[in-house]
Each structure stands twice: as structure tokens, then as C-alpha cells.
PQR file with spaces between the fields and no chain letter, atoms N, CA, C, O and H, PARSE charges and radii, in Angstrom:
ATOM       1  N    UNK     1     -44.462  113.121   39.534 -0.4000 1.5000
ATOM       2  CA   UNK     1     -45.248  112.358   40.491 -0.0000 2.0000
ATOM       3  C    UNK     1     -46.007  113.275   41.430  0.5500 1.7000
ATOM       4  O    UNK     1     -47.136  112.999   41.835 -0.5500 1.4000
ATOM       5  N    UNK     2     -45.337  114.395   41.767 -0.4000 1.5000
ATOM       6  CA   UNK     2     -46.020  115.154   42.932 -0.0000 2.0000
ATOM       7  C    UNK     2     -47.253  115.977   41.775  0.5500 1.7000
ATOM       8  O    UNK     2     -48.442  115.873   42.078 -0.5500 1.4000
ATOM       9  H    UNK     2     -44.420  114.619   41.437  0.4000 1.0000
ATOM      10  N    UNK     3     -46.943  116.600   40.751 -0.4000 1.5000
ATOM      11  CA   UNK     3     -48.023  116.998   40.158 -0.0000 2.0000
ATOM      12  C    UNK     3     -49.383  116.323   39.856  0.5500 1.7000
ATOM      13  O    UNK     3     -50.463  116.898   39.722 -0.5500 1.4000
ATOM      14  H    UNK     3     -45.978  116.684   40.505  0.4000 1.0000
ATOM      15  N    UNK     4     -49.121  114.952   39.773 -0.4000 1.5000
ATOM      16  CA   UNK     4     -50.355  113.676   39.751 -0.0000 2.0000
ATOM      17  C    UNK     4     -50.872  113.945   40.554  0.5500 1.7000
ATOM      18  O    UNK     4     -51.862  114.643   40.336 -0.5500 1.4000
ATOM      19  H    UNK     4     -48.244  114.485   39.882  0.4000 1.0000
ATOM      20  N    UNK     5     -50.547  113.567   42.027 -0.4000 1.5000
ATOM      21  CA   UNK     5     -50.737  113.558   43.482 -0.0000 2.0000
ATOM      22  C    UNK     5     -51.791  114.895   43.772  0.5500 1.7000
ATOM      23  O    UNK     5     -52.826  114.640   44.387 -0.5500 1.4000
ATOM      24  H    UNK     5     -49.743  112.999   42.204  0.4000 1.0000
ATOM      25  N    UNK     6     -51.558  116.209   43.369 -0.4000 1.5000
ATOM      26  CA   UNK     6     -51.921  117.093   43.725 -0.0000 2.0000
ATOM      27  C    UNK     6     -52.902  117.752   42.524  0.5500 1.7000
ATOM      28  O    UNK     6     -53.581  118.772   42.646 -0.5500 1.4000
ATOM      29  H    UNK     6     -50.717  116.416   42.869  0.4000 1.0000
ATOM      30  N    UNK     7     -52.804  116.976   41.446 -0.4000 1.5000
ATOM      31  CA   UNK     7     -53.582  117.675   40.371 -0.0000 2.0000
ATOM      32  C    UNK     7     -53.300  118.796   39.814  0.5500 1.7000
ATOM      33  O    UNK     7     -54.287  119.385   39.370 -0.5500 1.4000
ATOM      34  H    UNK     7     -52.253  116.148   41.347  0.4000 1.0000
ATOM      35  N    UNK     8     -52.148  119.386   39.653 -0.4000 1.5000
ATOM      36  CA   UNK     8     -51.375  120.314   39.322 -0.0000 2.0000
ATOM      37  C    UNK     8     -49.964  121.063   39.341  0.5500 1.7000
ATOM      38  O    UNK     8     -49.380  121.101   40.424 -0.5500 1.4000
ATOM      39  H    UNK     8     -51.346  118.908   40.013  0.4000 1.0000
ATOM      40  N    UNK     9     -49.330  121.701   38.153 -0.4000 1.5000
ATOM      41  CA   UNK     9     -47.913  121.457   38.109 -0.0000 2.0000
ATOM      42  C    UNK     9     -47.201  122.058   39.533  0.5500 1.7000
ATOM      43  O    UNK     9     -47.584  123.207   39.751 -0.5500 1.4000
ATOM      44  H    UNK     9     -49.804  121.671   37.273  0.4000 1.0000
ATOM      45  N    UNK    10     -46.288  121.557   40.512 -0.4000 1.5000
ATOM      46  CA   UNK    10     -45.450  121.719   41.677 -0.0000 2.0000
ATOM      47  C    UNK    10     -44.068  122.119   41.462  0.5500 1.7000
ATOM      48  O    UNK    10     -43.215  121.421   40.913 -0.5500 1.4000
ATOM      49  H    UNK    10     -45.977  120.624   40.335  0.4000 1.0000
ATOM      50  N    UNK    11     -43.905  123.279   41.928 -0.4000 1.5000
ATOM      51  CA   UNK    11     -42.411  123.834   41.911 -0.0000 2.0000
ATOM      52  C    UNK    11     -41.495  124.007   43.030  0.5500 1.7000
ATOM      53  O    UNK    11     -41.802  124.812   43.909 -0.5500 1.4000
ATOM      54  H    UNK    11     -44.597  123.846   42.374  0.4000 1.0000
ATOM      55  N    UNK    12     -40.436  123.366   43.104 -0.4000 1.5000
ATOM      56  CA   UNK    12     -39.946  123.491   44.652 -0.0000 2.0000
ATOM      57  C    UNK    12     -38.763  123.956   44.690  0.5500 1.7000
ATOM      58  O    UNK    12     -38.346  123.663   43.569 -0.5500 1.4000
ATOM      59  H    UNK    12     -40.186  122.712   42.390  0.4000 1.0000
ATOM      60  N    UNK    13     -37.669  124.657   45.396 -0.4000 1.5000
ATOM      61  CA   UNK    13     -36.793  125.252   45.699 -0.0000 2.0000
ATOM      62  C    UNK    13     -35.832  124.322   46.048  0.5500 1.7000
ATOM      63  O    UNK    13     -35.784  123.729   47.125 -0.5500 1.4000
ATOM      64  H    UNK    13     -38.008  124.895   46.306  0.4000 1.0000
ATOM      65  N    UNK    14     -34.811  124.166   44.807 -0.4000 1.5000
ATOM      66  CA   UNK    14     -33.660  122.935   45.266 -0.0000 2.0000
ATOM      67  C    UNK    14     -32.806  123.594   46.317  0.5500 1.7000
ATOM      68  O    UNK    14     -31.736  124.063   45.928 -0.5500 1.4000
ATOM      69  H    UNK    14     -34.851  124.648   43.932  0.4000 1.0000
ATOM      70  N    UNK    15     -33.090  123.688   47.467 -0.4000 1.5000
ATOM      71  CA   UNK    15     -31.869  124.765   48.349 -0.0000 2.0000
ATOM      72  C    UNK    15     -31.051  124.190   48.615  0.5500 1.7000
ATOM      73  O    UNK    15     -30.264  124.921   49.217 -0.5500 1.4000
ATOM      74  H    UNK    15     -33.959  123.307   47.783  0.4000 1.0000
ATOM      75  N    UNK    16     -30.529  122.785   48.506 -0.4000 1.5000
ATOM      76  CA   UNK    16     -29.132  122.070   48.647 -0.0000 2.0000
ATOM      77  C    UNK    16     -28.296  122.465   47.528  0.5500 1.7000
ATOM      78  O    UNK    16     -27.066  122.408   47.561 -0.5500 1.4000
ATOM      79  H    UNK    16     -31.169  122.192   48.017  0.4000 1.0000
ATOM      80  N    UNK    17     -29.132  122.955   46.316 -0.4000 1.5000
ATOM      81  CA   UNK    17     -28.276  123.803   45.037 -0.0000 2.0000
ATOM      82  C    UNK    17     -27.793  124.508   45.529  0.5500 1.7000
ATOM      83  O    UNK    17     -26.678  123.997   45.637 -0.5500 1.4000
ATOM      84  H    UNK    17     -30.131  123.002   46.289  0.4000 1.0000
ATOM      85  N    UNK    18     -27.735  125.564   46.054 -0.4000 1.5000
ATOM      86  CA   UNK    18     -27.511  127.105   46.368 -0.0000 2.0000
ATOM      87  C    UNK    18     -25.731  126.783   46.596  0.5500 1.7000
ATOM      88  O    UNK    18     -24.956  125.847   46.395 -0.5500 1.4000
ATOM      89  H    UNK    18     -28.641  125.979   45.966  0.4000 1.0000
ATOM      90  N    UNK    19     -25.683  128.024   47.074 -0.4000 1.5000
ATOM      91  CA   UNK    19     -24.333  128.217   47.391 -0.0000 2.0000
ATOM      92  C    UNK    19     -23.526  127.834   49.033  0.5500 1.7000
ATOM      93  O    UNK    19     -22.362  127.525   49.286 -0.5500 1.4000
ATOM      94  H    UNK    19     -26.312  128.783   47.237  0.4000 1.0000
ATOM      95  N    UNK    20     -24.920  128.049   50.065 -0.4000 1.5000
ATOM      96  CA   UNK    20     -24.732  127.901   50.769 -0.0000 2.0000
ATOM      97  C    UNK    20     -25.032  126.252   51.543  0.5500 1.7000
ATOM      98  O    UNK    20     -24.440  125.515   52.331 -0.5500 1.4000
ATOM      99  H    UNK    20     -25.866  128.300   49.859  0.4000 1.0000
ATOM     100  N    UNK    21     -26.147  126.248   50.867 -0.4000 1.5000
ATOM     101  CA   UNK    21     -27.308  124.787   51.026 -0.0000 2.0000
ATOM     102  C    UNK    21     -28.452  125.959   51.463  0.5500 1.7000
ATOM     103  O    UNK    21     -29.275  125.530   52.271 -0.5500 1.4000
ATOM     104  H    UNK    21     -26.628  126.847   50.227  0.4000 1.0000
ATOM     105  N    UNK    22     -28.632  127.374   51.055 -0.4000 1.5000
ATOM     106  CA   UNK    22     -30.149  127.572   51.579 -0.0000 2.0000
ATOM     107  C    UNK    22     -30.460  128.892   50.855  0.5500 1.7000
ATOM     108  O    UNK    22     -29.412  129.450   50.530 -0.5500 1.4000
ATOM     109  H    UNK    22     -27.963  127.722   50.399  0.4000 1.0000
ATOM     110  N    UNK    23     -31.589  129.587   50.490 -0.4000 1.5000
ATOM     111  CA   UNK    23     -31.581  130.513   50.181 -0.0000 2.0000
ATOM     112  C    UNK    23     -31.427  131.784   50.733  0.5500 1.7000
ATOM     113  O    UNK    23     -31.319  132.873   50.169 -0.5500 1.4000
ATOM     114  H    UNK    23     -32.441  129.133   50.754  0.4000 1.0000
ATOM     115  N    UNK    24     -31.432  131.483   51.946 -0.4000 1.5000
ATOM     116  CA   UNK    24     -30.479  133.049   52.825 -0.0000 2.0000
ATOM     117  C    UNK    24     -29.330  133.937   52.360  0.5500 1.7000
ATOM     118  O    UNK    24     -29.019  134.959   52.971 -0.5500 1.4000
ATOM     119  H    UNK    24     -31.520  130.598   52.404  0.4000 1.0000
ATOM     120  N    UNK    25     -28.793  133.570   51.405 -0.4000 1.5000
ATOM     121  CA   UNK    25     -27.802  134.274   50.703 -0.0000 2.0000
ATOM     122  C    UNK    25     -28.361  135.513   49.512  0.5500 1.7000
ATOM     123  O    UNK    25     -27.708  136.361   48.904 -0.5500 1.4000
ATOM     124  H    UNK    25     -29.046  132.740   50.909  0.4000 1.0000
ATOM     125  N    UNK    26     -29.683  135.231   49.494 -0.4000 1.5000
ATOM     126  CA   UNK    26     -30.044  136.407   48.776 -0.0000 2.0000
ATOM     127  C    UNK    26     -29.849  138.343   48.943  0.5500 1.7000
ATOM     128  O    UNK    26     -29.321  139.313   48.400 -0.5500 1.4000
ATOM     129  H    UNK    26     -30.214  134.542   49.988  0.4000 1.0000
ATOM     130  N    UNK    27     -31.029  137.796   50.527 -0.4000 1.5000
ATOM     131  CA   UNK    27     -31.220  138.921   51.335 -0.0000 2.0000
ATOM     132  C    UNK    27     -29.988  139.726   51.762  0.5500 1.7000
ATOM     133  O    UNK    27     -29.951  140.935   51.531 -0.5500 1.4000
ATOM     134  H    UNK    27     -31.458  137.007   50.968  0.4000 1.0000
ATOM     135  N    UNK    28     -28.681  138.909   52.559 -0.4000 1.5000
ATOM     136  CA   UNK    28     -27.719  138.863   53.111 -0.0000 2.0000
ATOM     137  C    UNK    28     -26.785  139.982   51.902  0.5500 1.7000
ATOM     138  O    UNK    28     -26.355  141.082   52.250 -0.5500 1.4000
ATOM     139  H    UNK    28     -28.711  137.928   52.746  0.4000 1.0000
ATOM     140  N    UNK    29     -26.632  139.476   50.641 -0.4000 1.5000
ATOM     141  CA   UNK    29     -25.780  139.177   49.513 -0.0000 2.0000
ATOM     142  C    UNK    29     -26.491  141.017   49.145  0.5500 1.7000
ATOM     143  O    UNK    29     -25.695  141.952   49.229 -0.5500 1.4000
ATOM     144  H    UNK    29     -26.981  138.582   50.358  0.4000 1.0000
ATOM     145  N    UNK    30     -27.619  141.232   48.859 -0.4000 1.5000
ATOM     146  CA   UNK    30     -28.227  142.731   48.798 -0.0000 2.0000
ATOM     147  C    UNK    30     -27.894  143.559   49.979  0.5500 1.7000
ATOM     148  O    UNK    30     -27.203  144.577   49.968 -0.5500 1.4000
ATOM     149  H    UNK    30     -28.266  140.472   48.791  0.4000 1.0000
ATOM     150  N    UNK    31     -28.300  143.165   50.705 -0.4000 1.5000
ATOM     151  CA   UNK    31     -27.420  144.269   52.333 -0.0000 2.0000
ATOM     152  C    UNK    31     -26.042  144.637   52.116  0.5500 1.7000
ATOM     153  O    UNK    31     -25.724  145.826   52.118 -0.5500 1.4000
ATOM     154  H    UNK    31     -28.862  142.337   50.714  0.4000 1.0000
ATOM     155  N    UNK    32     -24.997  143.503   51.884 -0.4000 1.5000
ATOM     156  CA   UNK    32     -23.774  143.568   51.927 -0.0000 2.0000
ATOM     157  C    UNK    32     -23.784  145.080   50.806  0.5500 1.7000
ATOM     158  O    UNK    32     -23.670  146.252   51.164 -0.5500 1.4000
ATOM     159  H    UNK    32     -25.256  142.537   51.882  0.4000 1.0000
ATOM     160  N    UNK    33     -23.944  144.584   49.513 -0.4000 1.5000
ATOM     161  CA   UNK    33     -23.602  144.845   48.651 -0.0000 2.0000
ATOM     162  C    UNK    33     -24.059  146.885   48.349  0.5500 1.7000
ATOM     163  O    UNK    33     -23.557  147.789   47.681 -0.5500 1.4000
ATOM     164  H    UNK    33     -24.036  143.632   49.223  0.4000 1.0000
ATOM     165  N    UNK    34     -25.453  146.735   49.451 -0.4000 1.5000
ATOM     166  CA   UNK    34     -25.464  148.267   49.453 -0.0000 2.0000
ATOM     167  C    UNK    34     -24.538  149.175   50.589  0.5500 1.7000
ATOM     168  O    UNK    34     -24.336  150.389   50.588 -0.5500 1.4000
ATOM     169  H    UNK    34     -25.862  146.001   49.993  0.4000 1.0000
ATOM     170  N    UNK    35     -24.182  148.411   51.297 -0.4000 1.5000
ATOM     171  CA   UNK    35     -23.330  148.996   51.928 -0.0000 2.0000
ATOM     172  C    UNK    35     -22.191  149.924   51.140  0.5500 1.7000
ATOM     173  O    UNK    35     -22.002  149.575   49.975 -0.5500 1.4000
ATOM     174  H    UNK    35     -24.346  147.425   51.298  0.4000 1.0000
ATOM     175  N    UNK    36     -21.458  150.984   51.583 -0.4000 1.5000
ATOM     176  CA   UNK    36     -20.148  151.608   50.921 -0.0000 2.0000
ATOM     177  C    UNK    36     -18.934  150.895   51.331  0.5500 1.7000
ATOM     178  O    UNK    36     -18.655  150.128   52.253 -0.5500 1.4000
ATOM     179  H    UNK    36     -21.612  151.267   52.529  0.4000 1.0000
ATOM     180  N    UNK    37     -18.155  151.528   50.097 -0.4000 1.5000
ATOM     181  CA   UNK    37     -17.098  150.563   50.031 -0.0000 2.0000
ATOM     182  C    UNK    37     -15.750  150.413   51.863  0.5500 1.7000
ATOM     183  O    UNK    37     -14.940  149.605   52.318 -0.5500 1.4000
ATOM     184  H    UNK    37     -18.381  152.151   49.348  0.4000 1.0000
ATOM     185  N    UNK    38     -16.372  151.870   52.265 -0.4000 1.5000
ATOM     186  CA   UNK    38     -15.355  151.769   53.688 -0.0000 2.0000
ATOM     187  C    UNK    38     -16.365  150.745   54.657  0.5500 1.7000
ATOM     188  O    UNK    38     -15.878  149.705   55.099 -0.5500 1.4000
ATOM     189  H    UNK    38     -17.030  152.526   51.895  0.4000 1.0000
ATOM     190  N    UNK    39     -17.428  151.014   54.878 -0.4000 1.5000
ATOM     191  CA   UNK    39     -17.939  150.031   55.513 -0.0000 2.0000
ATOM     192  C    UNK    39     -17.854  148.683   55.557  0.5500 1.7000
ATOM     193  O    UNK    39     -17.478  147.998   56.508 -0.5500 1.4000
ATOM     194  H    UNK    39     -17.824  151.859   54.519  0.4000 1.0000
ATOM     195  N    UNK    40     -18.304  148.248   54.239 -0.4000 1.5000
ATOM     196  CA   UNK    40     -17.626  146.811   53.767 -0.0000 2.0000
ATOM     197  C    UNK    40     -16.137  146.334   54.422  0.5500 1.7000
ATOM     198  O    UNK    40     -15.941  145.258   54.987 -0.5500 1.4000
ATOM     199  H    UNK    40     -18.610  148.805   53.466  0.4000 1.0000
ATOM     200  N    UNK    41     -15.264  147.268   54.232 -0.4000 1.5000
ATOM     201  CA   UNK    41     -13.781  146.954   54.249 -0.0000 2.0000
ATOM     202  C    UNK    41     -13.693  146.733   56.150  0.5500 1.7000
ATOM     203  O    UNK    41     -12.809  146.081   56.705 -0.5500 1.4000
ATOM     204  H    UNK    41     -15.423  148.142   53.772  0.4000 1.0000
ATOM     205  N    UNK    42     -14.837  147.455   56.871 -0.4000 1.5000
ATOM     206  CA   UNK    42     -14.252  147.092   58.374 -0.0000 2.0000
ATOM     207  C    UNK    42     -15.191  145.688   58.771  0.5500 1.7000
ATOM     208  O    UNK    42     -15.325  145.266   59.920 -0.5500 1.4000
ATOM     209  H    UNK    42     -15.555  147.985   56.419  0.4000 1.0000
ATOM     210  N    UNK    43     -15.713  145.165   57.715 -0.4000 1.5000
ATOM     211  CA   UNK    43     -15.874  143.782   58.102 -0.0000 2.0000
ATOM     212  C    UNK    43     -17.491  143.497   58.440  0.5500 1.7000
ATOM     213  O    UNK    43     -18.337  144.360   58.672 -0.5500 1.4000
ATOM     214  H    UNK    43     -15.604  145.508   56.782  0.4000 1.0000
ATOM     215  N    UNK    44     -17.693  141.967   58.400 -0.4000 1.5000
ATOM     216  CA   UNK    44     -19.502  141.927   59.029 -0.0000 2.0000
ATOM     217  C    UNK    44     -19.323  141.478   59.974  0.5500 1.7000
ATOM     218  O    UNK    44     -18.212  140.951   60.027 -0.5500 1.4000
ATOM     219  H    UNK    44     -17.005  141.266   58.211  0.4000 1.0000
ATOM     220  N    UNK    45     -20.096  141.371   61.151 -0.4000 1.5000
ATOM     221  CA   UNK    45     -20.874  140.144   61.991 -0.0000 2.0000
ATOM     222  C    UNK    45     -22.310  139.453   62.114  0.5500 1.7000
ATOM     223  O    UNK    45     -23.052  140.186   62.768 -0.5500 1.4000
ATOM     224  H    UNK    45     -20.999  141.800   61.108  0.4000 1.0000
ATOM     225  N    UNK    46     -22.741  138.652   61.829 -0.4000 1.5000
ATOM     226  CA   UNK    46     -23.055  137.881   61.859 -0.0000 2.0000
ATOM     227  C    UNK    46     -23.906  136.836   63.315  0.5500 1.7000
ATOM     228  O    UNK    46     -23.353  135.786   63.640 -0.5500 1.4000
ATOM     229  H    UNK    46     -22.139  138.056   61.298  0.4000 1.0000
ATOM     230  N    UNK    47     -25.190  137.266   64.034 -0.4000 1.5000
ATOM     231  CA   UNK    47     -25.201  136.801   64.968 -0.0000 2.0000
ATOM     232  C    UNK    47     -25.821  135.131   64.691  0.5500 1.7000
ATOM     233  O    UNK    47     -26.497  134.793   65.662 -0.5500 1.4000
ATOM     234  H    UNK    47     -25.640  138.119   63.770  0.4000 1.0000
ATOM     235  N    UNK    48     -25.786  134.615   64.182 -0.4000 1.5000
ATOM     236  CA   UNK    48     -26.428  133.526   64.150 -0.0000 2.0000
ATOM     237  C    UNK    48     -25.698  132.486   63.363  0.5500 1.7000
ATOM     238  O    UNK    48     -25.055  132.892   62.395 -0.5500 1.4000
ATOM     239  H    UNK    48     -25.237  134.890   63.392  0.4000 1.0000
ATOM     240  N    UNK    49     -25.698  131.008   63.671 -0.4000 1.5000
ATOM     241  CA   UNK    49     -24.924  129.806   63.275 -0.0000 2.0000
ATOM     242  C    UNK    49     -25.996  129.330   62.209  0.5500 1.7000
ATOM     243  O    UNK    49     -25.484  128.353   61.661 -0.5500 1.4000
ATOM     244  H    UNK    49     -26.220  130.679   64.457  0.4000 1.0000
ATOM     245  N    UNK    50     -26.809  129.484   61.852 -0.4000 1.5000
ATOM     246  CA   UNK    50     -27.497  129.335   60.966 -0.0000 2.0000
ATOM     247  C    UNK    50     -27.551  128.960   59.097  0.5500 1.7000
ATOM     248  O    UNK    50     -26.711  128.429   58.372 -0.5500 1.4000
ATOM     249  H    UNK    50     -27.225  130.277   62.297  0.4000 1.0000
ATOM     250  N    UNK    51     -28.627  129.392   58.868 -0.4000 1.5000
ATOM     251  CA   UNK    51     -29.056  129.159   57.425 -0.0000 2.0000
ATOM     252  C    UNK    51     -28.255  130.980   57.294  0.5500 1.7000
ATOM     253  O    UNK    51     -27.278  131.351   56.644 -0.5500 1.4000
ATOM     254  H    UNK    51     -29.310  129.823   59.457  0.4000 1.0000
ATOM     255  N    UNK    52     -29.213  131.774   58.238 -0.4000 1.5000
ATOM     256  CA   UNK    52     -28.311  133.061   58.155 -0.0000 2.0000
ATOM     257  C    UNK    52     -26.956  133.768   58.231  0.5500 1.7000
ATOM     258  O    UNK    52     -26.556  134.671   57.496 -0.5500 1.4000
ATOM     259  H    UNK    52     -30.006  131.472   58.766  0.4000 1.0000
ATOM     260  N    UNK    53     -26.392  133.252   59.149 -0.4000 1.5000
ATOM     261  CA   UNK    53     -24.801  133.189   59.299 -0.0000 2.0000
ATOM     262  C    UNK    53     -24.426  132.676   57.846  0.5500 1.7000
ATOM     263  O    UNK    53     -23.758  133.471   57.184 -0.5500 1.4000
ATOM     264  H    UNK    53     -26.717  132.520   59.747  0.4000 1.0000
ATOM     265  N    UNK    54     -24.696  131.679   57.353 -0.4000 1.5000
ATOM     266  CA   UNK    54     -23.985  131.055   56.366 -0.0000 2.0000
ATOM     267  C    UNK    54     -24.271  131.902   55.012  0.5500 1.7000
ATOM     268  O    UNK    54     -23.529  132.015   54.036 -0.5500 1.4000
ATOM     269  H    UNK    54     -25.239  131.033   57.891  0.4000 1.0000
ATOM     270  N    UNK    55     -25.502  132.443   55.218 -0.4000 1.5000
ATOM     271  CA   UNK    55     -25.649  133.204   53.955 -0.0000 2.0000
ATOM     272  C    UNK    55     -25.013  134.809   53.980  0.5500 1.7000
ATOM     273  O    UNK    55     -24.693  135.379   52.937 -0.5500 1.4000
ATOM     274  H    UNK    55     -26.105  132.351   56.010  0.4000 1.0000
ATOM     275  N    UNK    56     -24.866  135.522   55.507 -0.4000 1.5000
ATOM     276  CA   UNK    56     -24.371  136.419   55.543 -0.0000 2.0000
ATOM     277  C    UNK    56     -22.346  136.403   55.407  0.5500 1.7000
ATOM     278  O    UNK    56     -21.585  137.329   55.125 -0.5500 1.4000
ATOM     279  H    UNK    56     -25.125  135.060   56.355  0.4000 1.0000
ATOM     280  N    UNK    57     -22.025  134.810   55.780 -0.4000 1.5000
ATOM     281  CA   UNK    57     -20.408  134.890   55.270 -0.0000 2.0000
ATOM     282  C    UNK    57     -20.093  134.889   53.814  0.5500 1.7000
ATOM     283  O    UNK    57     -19.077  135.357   53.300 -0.5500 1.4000
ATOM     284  H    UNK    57     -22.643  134.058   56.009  0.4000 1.0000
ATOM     285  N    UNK    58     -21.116  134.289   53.199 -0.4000 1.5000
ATOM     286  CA   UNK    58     -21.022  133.831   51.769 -0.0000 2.0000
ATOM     287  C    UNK    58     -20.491  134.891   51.241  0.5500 1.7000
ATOM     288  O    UNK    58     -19.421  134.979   50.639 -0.5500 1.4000
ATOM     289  H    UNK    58     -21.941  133.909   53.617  0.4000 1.0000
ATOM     290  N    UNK    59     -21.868  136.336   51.668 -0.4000 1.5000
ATOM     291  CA   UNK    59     -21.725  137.281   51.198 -0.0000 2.0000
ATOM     292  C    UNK    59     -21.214  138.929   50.833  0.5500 1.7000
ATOM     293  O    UNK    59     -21.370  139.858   50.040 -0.5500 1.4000
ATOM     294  H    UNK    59     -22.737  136.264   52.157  0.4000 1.0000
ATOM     295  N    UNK    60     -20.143  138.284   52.656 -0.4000 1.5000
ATOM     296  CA   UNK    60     -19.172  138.553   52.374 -0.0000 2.0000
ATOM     297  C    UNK    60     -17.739  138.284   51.897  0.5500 1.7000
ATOM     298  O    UNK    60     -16.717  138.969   51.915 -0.5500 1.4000
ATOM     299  H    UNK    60     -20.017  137.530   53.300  0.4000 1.0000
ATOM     300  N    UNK    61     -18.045  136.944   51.429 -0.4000 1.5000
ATOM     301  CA   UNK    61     -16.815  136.719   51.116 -0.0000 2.0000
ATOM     302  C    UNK    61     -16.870  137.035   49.610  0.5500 1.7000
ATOM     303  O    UNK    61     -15.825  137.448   49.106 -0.5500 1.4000
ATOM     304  H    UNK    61     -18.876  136.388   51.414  0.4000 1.0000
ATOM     305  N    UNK    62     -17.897  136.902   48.869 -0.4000 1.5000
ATOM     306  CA   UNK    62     -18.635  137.741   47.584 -0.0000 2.0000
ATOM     307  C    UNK    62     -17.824  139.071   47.311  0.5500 1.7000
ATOM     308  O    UNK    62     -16.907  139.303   46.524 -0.5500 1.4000
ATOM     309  H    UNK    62     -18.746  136.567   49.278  0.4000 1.0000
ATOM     310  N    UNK    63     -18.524  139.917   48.295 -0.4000 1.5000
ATOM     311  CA   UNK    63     -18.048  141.348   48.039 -0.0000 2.0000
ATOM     312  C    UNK    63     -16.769  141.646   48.571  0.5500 1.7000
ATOM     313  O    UNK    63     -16.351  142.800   48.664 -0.5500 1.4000
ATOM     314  H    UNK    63     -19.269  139.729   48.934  0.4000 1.0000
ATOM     315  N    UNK    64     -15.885  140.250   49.062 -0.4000 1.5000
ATOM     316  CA   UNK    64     -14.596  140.904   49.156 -0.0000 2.0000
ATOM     317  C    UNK    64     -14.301  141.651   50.631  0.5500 1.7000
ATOM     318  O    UNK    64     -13.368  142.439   50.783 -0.5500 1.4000
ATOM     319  H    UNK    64     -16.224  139.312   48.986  0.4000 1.0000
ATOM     320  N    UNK    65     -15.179  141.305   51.621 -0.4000 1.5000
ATOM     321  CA   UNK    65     -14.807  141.702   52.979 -0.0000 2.0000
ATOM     322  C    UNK    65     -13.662  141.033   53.454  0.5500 1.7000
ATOM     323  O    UNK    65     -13.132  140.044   52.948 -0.5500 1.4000
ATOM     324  H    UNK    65     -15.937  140.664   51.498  0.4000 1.0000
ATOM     325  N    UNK    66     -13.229  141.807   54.732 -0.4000 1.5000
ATOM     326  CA   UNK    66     -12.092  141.097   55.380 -0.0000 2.0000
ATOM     327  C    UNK    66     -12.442  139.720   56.459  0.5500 1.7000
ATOM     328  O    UNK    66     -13.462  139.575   57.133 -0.5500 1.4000
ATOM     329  H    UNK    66     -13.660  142.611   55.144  0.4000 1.0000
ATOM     330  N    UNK    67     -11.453  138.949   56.387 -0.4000 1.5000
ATOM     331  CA   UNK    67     -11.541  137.933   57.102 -0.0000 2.0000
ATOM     332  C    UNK    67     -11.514  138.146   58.728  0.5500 1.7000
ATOM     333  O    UNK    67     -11.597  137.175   59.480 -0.5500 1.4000
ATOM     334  H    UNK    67     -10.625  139.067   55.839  0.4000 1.0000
């Protein structure tokens, strides 16, 4: 229907799919993950209640950080 509407094919980002409900877990999920393994182990923070917060706990809980 939206492709009618607009005259051409429309692609949209299901972000209630995701893991979190958003795609912030990408960015978050690559940071973590370049970090070294002692760093990782003393934990993240996280300043924001967000789409970001949620994608930066995800991703640590991914790579196995501490609670």
C-alpha cells in the first residue's frame, strides 16, 4: 500500500523486531565488543534511560559483562 501511495518500492526498519525494540544495539554492541577482555570484565555505564541505555545493556549482557 505505501509503495502505491508513493510510486515506488518503501523499506522500513521493523525496530520493535530488534532485540531491544530499537536499533541502538548495533553501535553499542561494536564498542563493547572492541573493547579488551579486562576492560569489559570491570563493567559499562551507561548514561542514558533510553533507546541507548537499552542498547548499551543488551550489549553488555552479549559480551558477558558484569552485572
Amino acid at each position: 500500500m505505501l509503495d502505491a501511495a508513493v510510486g515506488c518500492p518503501v523499506y522500513v526498519k521493523a525496530e520493535s523486531l530488534q532485540v531491544t525494540g530499537a536499533f541502538k544495539i548495533r553501535g553499542a554492541l561494536n564498542k563493547v565488543l572492541q573493547l579488551d577482555p579486562k576492560t569489559r570484565r570491570r563493567g559499562l555505564v551507561a548514561f542514558s534511560a533510553g533507546n541507548h541505555g537499552l542498547g548499551v545493556a543488551a550489549a553488555a549482557r552479549i559480551a558477558g559483562c558484569p552485572r
